[in-house]
Backbone as numpy.savetxt, mean C-alpha at the origin, in Angstrom:
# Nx Ny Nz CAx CAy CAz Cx Cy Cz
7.32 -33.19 31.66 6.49 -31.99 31.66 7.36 -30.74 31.66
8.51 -30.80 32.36 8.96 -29.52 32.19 9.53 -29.32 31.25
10.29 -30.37 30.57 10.59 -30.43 28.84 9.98 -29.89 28.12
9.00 -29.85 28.20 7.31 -29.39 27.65 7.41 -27.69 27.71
7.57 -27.78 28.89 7.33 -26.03 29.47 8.43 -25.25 29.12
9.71 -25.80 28.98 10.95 -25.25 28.81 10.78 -25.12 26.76
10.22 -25.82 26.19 10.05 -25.77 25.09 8.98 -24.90 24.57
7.39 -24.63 25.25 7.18 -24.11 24.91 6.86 -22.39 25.60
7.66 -22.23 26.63 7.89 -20.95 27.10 8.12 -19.54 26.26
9.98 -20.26 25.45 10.34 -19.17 24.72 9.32 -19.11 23.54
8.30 -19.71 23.16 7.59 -19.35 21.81 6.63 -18.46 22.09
6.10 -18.70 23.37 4.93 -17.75 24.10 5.36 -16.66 24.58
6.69 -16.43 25.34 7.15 -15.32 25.24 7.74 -14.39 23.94
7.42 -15.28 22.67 7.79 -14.35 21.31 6.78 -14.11 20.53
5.61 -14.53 21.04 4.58 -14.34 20.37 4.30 -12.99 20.43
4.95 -11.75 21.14 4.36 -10.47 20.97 4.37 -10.17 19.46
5.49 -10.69 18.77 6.71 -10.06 17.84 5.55 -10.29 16.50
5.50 -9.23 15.55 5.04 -9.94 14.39 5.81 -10.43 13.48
5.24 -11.24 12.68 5.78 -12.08 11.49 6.71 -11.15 10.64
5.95 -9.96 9.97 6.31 -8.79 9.50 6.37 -7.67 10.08
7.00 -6.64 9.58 7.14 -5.21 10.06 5.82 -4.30 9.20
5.44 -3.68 10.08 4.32 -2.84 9.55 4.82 -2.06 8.01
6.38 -1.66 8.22 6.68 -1.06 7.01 6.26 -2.88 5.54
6.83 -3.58 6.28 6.59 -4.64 5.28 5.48 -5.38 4.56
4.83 -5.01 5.70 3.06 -5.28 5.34 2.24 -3.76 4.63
2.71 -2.96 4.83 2.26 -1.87 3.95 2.95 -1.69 2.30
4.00 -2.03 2.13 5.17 -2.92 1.37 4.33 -4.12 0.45
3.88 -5.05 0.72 3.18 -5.95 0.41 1.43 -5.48 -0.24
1.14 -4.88 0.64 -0.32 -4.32 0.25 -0.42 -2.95 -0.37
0.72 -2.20 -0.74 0.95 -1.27 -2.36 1.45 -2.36 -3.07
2.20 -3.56 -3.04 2.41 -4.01 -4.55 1.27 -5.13 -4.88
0.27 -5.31 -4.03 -0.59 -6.27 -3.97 -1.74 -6.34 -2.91
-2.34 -5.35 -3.29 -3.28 -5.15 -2.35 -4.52 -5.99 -1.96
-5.31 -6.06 -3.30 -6.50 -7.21 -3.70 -6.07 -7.84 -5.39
-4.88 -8.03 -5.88 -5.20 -8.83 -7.04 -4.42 -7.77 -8.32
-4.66 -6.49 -7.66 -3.89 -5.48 -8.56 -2.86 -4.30 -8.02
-1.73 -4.24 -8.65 -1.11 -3.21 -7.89 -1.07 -2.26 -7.59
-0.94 -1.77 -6.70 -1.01 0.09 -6.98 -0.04 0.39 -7.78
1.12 0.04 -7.12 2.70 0.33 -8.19 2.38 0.63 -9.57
1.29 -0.11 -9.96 1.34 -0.27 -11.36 0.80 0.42 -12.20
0.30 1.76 -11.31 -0.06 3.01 -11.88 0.38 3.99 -11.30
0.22 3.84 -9.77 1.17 5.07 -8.91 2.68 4.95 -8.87
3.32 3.94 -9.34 4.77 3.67 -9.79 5.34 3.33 -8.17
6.67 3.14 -8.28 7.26 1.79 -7.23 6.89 3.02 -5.82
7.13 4.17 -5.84 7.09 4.95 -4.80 5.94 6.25 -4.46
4.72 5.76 -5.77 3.97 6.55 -5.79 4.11 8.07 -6.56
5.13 7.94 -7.11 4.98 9.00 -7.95 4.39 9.46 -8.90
3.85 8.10 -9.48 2.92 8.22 -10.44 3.36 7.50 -11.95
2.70 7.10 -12.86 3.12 6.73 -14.23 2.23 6.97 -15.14
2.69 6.92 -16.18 1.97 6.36 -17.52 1.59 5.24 -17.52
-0.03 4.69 -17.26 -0.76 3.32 -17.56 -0.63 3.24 -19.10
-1.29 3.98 -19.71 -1.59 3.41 -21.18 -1.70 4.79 -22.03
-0.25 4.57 -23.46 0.18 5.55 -24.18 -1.65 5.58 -25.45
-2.23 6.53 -26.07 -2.73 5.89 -27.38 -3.29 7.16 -28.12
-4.08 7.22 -29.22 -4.25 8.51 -29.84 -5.82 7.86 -30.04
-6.25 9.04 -29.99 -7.56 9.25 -30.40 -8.04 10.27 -31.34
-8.79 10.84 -31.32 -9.35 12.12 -32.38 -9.11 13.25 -32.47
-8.20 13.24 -31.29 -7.61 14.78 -30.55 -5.69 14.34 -30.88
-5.39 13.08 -31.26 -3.95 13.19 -31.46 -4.02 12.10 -29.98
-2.33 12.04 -30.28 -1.89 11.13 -29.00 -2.18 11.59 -27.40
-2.88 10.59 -26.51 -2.90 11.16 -25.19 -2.12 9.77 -24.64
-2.08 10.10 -22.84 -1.87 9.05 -22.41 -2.91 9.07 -21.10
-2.98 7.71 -20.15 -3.48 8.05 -18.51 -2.50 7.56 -17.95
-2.59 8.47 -16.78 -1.67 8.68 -16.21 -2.31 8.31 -14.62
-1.20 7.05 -14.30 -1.75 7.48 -12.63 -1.05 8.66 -11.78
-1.76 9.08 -10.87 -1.41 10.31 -10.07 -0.41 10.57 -9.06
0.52 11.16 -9.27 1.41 11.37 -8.01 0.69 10.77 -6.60
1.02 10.18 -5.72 0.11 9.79 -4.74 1.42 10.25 -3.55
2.27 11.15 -3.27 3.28 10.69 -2.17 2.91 11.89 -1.32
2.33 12.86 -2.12 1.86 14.33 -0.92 0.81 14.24 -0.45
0.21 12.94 -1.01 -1.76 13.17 -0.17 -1.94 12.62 1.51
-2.23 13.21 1.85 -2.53 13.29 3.56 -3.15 11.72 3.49
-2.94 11.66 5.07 -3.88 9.82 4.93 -5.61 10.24 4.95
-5.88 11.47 5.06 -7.38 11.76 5.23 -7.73 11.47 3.44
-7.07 12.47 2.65 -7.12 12.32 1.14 -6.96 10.70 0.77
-6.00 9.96 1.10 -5.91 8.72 0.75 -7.28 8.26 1.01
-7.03 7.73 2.12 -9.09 7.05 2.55 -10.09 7.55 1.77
-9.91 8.81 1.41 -11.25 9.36 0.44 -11.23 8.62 -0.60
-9.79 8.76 -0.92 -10.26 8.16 -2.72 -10.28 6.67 -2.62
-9.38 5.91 -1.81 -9.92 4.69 -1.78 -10.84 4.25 -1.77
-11.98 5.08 -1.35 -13.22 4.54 -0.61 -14.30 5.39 -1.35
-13.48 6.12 -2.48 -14.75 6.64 -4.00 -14.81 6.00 -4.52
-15.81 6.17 -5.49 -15.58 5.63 -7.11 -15.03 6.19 -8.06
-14.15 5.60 -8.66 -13.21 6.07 -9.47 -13.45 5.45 -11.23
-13.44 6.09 -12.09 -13.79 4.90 -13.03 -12.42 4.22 -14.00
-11.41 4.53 -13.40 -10.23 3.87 -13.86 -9.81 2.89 -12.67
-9.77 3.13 -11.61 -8.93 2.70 -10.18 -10.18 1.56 -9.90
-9.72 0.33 -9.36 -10.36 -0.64 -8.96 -10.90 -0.41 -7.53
-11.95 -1.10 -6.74 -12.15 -0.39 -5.43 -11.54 -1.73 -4.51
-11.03 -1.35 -4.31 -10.08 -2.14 -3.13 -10.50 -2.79 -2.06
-11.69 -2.12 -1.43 -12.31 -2.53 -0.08 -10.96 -2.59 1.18
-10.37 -1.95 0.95 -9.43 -1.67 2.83 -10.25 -1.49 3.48
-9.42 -1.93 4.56 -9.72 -1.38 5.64 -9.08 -0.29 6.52
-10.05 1.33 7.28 -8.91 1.97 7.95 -7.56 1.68 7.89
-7.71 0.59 8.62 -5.88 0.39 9.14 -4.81 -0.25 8.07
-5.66 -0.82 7.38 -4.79 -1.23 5.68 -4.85 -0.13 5.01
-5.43 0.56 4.69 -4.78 2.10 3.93 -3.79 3.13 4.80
-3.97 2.82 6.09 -2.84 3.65 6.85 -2.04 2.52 6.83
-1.25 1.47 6.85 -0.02 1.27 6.83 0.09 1.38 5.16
-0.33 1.23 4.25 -0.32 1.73 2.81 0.67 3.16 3.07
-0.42 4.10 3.51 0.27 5.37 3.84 1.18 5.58 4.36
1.92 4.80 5.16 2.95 5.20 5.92 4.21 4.32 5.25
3.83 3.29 4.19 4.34 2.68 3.91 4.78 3.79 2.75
4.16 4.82 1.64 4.71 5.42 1.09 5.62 6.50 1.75
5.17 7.06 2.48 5.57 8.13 3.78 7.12 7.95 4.03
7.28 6.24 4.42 8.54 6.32 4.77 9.56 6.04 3.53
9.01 5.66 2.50 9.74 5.14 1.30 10.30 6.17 0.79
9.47 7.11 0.87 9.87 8.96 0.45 10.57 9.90 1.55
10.20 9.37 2.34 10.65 10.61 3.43 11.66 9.83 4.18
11.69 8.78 4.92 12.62 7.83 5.25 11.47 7.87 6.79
10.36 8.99 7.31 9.43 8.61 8.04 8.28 8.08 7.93
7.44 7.91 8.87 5.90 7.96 8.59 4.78 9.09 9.45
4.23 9.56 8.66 3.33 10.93 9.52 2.06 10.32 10.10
């Protein structure tokens, strides 16, 4: 029995610890949030990109996803949680769009606000 206890002590005392780091899980859920990336329009750090180059009747345009690295986490939650008719709706939650946010925050700034 105390074999037992001595074995499983140190696991219960490490169970505070998470698996990941919040920066890593915010990390994970911009490059893969529900199925699509953000990256893949707001670019690796949110700066933004060119989705799709093409011309129409007016000459060549492109869309563009949006700088995303100056928007407050109040602005973030908004638009996550609009309808957008390019942007997929994600369904986060609060606390998954704030480590999102802080996850760009620190990628840019080296903090999180």
């Amino acid at each position: 029995m105390l074999k037992y206890i001595l074995f499983i002590l140190p696991l219960l005392l490490g169970a505070e610890e998470d698996f990941i780091s919040h920066y890593e899980y915010g990390q994970m859920l911009y490059n893969n949030p529900r199925g699509v990336s953000c990256a893949q329009c707001h670019g690796k750090s949110g700066e933004g990109k060119i989705i799709v180059s093409y011309r129409d009747e007016h000459g060549k345009a492109s869309l563009k996803g949006p700088d995303i690295r100056h928007k407050s986490f109040e602005e973030m939650k908004k638009s996550l949680n609009s309808y957008h008719p390019v942007m997929p709706h994600y369904y986060l939650t609060d606390e998954e769009i704030k480590t999102i946010y802080d996850y760009i925050q620190k990628r840019n700034n080296g903090t999180s606000q």
